[in-house]
C-alpha positions in Angstrom: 108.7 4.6 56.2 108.3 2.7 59.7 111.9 1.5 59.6 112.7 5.7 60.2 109.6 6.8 61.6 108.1 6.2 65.1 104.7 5.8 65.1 101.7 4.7 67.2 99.9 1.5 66.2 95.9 1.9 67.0 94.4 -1.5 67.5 90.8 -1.8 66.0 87.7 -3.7 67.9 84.9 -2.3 65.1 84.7 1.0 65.9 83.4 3.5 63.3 85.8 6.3 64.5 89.2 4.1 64.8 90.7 5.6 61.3 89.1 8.8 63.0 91.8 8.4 65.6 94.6 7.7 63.6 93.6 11.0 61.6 93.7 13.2 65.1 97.8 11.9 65.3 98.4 12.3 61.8 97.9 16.0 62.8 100.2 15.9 65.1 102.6 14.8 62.5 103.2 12.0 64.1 102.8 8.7 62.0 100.1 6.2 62.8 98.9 2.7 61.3 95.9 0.9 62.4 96.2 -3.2 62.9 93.2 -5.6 63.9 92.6 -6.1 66.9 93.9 -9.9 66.3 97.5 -8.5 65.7 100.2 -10.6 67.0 102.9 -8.8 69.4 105.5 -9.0 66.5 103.2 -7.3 64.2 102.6 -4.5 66.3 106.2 -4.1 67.0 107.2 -4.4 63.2 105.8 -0.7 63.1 108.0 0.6 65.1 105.7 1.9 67.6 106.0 3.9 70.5 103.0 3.7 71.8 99.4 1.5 71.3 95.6 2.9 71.4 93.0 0.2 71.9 89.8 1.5 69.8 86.3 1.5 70.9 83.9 -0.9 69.4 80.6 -2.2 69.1 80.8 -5.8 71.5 80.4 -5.6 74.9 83.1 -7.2 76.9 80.8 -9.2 79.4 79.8 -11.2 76.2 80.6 -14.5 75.0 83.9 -14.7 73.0 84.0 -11.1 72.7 87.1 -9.2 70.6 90.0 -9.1 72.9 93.8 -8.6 71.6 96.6 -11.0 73.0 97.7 -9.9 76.6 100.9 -9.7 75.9 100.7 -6.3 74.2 100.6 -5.4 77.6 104.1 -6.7 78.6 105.9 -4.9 75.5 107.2 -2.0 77.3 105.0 0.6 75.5 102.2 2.7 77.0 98.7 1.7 76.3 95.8 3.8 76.1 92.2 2.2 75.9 89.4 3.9 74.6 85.8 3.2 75.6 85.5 -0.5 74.9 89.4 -0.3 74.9 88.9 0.8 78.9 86.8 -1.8 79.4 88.4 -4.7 78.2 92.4 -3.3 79.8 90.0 -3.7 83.3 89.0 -6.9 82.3 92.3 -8.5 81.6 93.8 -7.2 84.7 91.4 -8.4 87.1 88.3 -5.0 87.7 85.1 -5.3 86.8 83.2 -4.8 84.2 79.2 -4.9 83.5 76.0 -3.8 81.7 74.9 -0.1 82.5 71.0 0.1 83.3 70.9 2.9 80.6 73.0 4.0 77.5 75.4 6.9 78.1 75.2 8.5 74.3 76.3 11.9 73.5 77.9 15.3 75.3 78.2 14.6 78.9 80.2 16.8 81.7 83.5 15.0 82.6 85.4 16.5 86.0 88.9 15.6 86.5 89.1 14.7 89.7 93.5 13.6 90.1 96.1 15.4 88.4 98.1 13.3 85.0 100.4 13.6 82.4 96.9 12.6 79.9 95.2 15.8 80.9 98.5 18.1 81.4 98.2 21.4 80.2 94.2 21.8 80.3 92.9 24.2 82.3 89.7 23.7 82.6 88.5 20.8 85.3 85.3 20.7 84.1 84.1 20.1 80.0 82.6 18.3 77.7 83.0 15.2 75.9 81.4 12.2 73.8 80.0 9.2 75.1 78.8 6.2 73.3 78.7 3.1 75.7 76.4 0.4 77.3 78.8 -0.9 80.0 80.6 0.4 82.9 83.2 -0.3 84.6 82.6 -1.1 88.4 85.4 -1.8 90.3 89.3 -1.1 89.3 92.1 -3.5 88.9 94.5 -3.4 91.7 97.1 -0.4 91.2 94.6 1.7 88.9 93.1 5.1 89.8 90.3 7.4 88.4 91.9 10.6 87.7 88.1 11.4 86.1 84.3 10.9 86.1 81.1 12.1 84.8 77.6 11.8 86.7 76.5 8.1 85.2 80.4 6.7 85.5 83.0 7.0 88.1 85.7 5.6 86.2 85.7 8.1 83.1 89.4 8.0 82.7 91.6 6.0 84.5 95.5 5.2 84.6 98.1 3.0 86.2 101.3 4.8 86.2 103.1 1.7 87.4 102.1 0.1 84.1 102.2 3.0 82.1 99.1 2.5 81.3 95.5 4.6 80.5 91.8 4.3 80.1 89.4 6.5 78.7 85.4 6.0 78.5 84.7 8.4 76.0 85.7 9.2 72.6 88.5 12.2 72.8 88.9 12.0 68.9 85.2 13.2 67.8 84.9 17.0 67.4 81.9 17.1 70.0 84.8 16.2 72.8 86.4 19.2 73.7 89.9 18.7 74.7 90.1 15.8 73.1 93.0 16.6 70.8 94.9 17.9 73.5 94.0 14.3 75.6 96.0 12.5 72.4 98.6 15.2 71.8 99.9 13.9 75.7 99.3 10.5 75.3 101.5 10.7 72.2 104.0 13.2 73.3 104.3 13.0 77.0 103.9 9.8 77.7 104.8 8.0 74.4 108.0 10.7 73.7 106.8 10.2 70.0 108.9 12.0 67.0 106.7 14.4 64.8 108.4 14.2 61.6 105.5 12.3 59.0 104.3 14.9 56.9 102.6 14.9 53.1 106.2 15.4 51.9 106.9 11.9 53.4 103.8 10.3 52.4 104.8 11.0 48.5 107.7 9.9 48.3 106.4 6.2 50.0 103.5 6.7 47.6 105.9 7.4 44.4 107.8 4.5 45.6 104.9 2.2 46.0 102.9 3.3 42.9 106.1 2.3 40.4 106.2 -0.8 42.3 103.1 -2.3 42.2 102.4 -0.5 38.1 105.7 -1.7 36.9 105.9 -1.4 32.9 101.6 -1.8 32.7 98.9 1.2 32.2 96.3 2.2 34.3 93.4 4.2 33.9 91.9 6.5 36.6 88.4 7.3 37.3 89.1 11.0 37.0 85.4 12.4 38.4 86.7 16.4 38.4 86.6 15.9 42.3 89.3 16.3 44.7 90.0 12.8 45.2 90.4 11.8 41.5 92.1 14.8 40.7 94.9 14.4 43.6 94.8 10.8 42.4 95.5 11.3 39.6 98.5 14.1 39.7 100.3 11.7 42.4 100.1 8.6 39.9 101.1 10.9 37.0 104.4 12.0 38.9 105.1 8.2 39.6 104.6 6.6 36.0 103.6 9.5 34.0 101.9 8.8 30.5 101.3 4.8 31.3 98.4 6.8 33.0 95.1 7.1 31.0 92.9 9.4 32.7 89.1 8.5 31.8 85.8 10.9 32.2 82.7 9.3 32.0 79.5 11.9 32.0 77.2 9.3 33.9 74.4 11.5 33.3 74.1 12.4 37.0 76.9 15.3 37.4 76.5 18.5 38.7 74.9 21.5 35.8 78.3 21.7 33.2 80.5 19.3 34.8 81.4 17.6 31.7 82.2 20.8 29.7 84.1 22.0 33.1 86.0 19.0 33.5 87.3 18.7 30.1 88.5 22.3 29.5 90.0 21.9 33.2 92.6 19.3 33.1 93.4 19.8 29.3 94.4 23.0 30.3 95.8 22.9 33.1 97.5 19.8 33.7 99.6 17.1 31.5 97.3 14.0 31.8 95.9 11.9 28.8 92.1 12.6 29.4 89.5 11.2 27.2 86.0 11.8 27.6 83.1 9.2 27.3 79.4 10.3 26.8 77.4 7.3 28.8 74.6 9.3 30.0 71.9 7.4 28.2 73.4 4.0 29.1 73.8 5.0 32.9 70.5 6.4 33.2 68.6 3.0 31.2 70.3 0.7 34.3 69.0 3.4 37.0 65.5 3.2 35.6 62.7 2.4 38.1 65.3 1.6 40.8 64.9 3.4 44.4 66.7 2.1 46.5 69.9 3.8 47.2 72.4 1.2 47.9 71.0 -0.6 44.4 71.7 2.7 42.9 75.3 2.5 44.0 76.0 -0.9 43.1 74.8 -0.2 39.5 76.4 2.9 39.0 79.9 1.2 40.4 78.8 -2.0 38.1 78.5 -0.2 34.9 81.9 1.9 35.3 83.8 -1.5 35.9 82.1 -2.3 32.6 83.0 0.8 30.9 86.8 0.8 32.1 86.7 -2.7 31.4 85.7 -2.2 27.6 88.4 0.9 27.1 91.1 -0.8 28.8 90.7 -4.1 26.1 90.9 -1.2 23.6 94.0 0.1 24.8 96.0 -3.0 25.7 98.6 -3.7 28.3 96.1 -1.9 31.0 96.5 -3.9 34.0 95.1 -1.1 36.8 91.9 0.6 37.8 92.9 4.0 40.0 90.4 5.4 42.4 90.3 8.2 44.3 89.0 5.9 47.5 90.2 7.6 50.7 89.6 6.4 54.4 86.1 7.6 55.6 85.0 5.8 52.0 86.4 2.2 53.4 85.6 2.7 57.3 81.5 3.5 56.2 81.7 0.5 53.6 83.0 -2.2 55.2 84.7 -3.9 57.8 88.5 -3.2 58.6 90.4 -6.0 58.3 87.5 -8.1 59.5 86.4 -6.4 62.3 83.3 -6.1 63.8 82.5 -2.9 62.6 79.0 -2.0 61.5 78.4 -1.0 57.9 77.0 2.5 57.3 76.7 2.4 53.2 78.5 0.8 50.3 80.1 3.3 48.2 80.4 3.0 44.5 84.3 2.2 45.0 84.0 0.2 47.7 81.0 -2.0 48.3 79.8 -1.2 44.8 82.7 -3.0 42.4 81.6 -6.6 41.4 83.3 -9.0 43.6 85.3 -10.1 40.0 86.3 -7.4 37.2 89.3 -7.5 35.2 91.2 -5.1 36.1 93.4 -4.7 40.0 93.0 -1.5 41.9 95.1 1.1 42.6 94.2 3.5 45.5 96.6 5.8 46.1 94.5 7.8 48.8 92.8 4.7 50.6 94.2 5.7 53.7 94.2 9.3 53.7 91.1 11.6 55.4 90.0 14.2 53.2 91.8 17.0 55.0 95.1 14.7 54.2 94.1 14.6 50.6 94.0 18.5 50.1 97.4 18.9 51.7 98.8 16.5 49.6 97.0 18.4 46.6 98.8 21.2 47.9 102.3 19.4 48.2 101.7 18.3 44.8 101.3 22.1 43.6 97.4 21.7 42.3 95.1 25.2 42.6 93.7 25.8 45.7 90.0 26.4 43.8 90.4 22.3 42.8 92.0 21.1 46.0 89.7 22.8 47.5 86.3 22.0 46.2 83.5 20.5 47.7 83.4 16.7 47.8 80.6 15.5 45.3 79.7 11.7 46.1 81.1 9.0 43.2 77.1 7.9 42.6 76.5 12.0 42.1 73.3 13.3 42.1 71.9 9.6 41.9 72.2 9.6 45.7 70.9 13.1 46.0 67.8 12.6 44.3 65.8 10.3 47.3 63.7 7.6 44.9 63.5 6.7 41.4 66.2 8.4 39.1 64.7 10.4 36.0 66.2 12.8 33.7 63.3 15.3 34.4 63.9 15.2 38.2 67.7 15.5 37.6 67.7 18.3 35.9 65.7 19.7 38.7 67.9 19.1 40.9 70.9 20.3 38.8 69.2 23.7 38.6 68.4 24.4 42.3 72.0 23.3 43.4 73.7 25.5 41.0 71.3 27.9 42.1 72.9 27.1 45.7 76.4 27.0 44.8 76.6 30.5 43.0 75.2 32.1 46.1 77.2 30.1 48.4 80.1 31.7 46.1 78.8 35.4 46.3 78.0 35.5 49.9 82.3 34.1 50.1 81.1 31.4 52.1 81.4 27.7 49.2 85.5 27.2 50.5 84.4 28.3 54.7 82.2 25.2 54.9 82.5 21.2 54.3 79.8 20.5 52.1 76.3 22.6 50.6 74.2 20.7 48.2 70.2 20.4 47.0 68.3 17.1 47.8 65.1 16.5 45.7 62.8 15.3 48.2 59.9 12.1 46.4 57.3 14.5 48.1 54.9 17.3 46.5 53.2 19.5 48.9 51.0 22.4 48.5 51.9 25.9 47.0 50.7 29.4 45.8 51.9 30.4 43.2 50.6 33.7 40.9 47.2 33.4 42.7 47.4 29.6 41.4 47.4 26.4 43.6 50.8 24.7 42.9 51.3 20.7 43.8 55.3 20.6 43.2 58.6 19.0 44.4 60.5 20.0 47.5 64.4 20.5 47.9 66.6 20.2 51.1 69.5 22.0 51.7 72.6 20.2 53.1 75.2 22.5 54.5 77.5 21.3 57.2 80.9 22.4 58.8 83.5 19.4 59.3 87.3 18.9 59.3 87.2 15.2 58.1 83.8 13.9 57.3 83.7 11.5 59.8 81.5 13.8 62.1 79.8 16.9 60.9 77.8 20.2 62.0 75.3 21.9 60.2 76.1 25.1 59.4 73.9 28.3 60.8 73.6 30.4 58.0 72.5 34.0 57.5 68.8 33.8 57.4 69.2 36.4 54.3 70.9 34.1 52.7 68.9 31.0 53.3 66.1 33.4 52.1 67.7 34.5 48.8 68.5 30.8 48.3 64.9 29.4 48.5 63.9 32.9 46.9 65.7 32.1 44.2 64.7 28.2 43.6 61.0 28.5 44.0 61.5 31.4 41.5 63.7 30.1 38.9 63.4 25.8 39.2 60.3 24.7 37.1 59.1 22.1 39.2 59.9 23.1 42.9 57.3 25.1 45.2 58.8 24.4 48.7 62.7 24.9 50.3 63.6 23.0 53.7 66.7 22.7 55.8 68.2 20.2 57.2 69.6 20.6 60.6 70.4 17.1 61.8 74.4 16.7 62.8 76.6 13.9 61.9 76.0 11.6 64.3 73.1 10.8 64.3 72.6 11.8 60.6 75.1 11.4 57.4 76.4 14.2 55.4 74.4 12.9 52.4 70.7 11.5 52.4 71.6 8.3 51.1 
């Protein structure tokens, strides 16, 4: 694909939001691939790249062998736009001045563009608001740069050297909470990179097809099918490349959604061509979560005992060689480190951080660098119904990670009631496929009720629903306070168990979409 396509080639200091970037050109149909910050000049330009973004990240550039990329990136001929600590470390190599801010600049701040340039052509407004997230500032420029922007707290917001063809910004233009911010990377990539928009999903399967049949050869794998919209995509993609050496497993890990299993099952032997078989571990999953709280534990023995389980079918089955997940981007970027960067972790997932370092079988992740928005299109491409492509994602540990505290069947079930209880009337009022996410949390709290003239000491649930585009950053969603009535109405009413509904109206940042 990068022998055809142009593309830009984002280099990553350990910034949560780098894939987030690469995600914003993707939109633009325009192909990008992320490379550590470490990446040699020839390895940037073996992706055919028009154009290079240096990411933000969590160092400071004043300290001691801090990340920096080889300067010669600078003398390829391509434009270069830096981004936060990208900013930063461009004035550093070419001679300004960079050092620590007396306070944190965090969140939505006014930036004024103060010179006219190709980075902010087209948008009208001179004054609006984007997202901050930095501890230094840059005091005095390099020699043949300009500000052509600045907030209250930092005169050099965005900057450029047309001479160099290069471009600074401080803040992040690829987080929803910056407005214009798409528009800031649609010119970077199209006006002053002259970048080709031709990668689309259509693209992206035949490379994955190709790459798929590959890697498989003549072996089997088994997928990891969940019901999701990862899994199931997964799975269709991997079924077009090798057909029937796929083997298609459901596990009911006891902590699934109210008639997942029964759901699943009727679903995909229905509807689709895929060897399915179902395995009933309910009991066994539940005996390893006993007693264990914490929520990263939780993971890693969840992700622990399906290794075990695929590992047992696939000795059964013979020649299986592959374990298929539905990992997509946003799952690797909160787990771990990219390629070794300094990135901070958020939380292991249960395909990611939560496989034992040594299993059996190799993985095969089809979607790993795909954002969820990518993933239904690609659904779509792939001709799968809109009511599966576009369901809710439902985390790989399931309600494991939704119940805060020790996992019991008894609390479980709860929790199973009230969030079916929420999804049906998410469904009535039209509104389940209008927003990113709604689920139940069980809170390890009891408070004080009334309850038929009784006192009541019972269980509390949260309600989670948030608006988003990727999952990467997230809004909670202001609902009808009808709604949110009938809701808790409803639970307190119904769920044996539950006295008390909250909501939850923290965004992402500074929250997560799920609790743990």
């Amino acid at each position: 694909m990068k022998e055809n396509i142009k593309s830009i080639v984002i280099l990553d200091f350990g910034s949560q939001y780098s894939q987030l970037i690469a995600r914003r050109i993707r939109e633009l149909n325009i192909y990008s691939k992320i490379l550590p910050f470490s990446a040699t000049p020839n390895q940037i330009m073996e992706e055919n790249p028009s154009g290079i973004i240096l990411s933000g990240g969590p160092a400071s550039v004043t300290d001691h062998n801090s990340p920096a990329c080889n300067n010669e990136i600078f003398s390829l001929g391509l434009p270069v736009l830096g981004i936060c600590y990208g900013l930063q470390l461009m004035v550093k190599v070419f001679g300004g001045k960079v050092v620590k801010s007396p306070s944190r600049e965090y969140g939505k701040t006014l930036l004024h563009i103060k010179n006219d340039s190709l980075l902010f052509q087209g948008i009208e407004q001179n004054d609006f608001n984007i997202w901050m997230s930095h501890g230094d500032k840059v005091e005095s420029l390099p020699h043949s740069y300009r500000s052509i922007a600045s907030t209250q707290n930092t005169e050099f917001a965005a900057i450029e050297s047309t001479d160099k063809n290069l471009y600074g910004i401080q803040f992040h233009p690829e987080v929803a909470h910056s407005e214009n911010g798409f528009a800031i990377l649609r010119n970077f990539c199209l006006k002053i990179c002259h970048t080709e928009q031709n990668w689309t999903m259509k693209s992206y399967i035949e490379t994955a097809i190709k790459s798929i049949r590959e890697t498989v050869g003549k072996d089997s794998v088994i997928l990891a099918l969940s019901g999701g919209v990862d899994s199931s995509v997964s799975a269709v993609l991997i079924n077009k490349a090798i057909g029937r050496q796929l083997i298609c497993v459901f596990v009911n890990n006891g902590v699934l959604r109210k008639n997942e299993a029964q759901r699943v099952q009727s679903l995909y032997t229905e509807n689709f061509d895929l060897d399915l078989r179902y395995v009933d571990a309910e009991d066994r999953f539940l005996n390893k979560l006993a007693h264990v709280s914490d929520p990263e534990q939780k993971r890693k023995i969840i992700g622990m005992e399906f290794i075990n389980i695929f590992d047992e079918i696939a000795s059964g089955i013979g020649n299986v060689k592959f374990l298929a997940q539905g990992t997509t981007y946003p799952d690797v970027i909160e787990s771990v480190s990219i390629a070794g960067n300094p990135s901070a972790m958020i939380k292991s997932h249960h395909n990611v951080g939560g496989l034992p370092e040594k299993m059996k079988l190799k993985l095969l992740e089809p979607l790993r660098s795909l954002f969820k928005d990518e993933v239904r299109k690609l659904g779509l491409e792939l001709g799968m119904p809109e009511d599966v492509v576009f369901r809710q994602p439902f985390p790989g540990p399931g309600l494991a990670v939704r119940l805060i505290g020790e996992v019991t069947k008894n609390d479980l079930d709860i929790l199973r009631e009230a969030d079916q209880i929420l999804m049906d009337e998410m469904k009535k009022a039209d509104l389940y496929y209008k927003v990113w996410q709604s689920f139940a949390v069980l809170l390890p709290v009891k408070t004080v009720g009334v309850m038929g003239d009784e006192r009541t000491y019972e269980k509390v649930i949260a309600l989670r629903i948030v608006e988003s585009s990727d999952g990467m950053t997230a809004d909670w969603v202001k609902m009808p306070y009808e709604l949110l009535e009938k809701i808790s109405s409803r639970i307190v009413s119904e769920v044996k168990g539950v006295n008390r509904v909250v909501y939850d109206l923290t965004s992402k940042p500074p929250g997560t979409i799920e609790w743990e």
